[in-house]
C-alpha positions in Angstrom: 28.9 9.4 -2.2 30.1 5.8 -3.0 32.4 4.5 -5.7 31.2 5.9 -8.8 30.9 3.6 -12.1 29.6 4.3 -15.8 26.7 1.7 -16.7 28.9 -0.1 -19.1 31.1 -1.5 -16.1 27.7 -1.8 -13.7 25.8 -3.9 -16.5 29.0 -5.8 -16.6 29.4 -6.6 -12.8 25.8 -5.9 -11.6 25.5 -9.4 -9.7 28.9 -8.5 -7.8 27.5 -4.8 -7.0 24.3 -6.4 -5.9 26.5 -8.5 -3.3 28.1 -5.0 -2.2 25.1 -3.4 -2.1 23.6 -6.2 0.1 26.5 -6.1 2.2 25.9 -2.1 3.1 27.7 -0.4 0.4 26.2 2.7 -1.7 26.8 2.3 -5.4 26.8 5.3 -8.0 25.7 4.7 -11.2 27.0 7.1 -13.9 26.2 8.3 -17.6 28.9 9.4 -19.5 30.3 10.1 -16.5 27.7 12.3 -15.1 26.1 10.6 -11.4 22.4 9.2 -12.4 21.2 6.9 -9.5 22.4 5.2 -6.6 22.2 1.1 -5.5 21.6 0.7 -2.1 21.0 -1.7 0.9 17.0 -2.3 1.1 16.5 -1.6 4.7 15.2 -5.2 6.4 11.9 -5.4 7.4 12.6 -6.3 10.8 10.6 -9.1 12.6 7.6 -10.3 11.8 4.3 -8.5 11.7 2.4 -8.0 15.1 -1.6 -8.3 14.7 -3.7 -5.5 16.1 -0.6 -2.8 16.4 -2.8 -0.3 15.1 -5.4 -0.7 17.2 -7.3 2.5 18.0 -5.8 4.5 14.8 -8.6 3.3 12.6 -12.2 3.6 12.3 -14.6 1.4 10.2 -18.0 3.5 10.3 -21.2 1.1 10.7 -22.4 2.5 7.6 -19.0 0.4 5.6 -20.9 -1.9 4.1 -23.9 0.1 2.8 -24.5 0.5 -0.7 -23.2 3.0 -2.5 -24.9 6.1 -3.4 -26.6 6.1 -7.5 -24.0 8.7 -8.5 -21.2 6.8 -8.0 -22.6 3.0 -8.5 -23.5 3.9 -12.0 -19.2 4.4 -12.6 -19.3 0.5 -11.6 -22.0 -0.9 -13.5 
């Protein structure tokens, strides 16, 4: 677990634990002293996206674009 502070101090500081957290450290934020949530790192997205990565893992049926059944287009209407 990482250093533990009460929400006073965190509301207090939060733009310097946002820095920390940037910067790979885990945060513990506490409620009369009792652990409530954690600030952490977002994990980075990596690169950019590659088109047609899932190529093969989808199917789009011929019948996509066919109108809906009465049943369910009335919910629409």
């Amino acid at each position: 677990m990482g250093r533990v502070l009460n929400v006073h101090e965190a509301k207090t500081h939060l733009s310097r634990l946002l820095d920390r957290a940037a910067a790979g450290e885990e945060i513990v934020l506490a409620k009369a002293g009792k652990p409530v949530a954690r600030l952490v790192p977002l994990a980075s997205r990596g690169g950019r996206r590659v088109p047609g990565t899932a190529k093969g893992l989808l199917v789009v049926r011929k019948s996509f674009d066919a109108p809906l059944p009465g049943a369910i287009r009335r919910h629409f209407e």
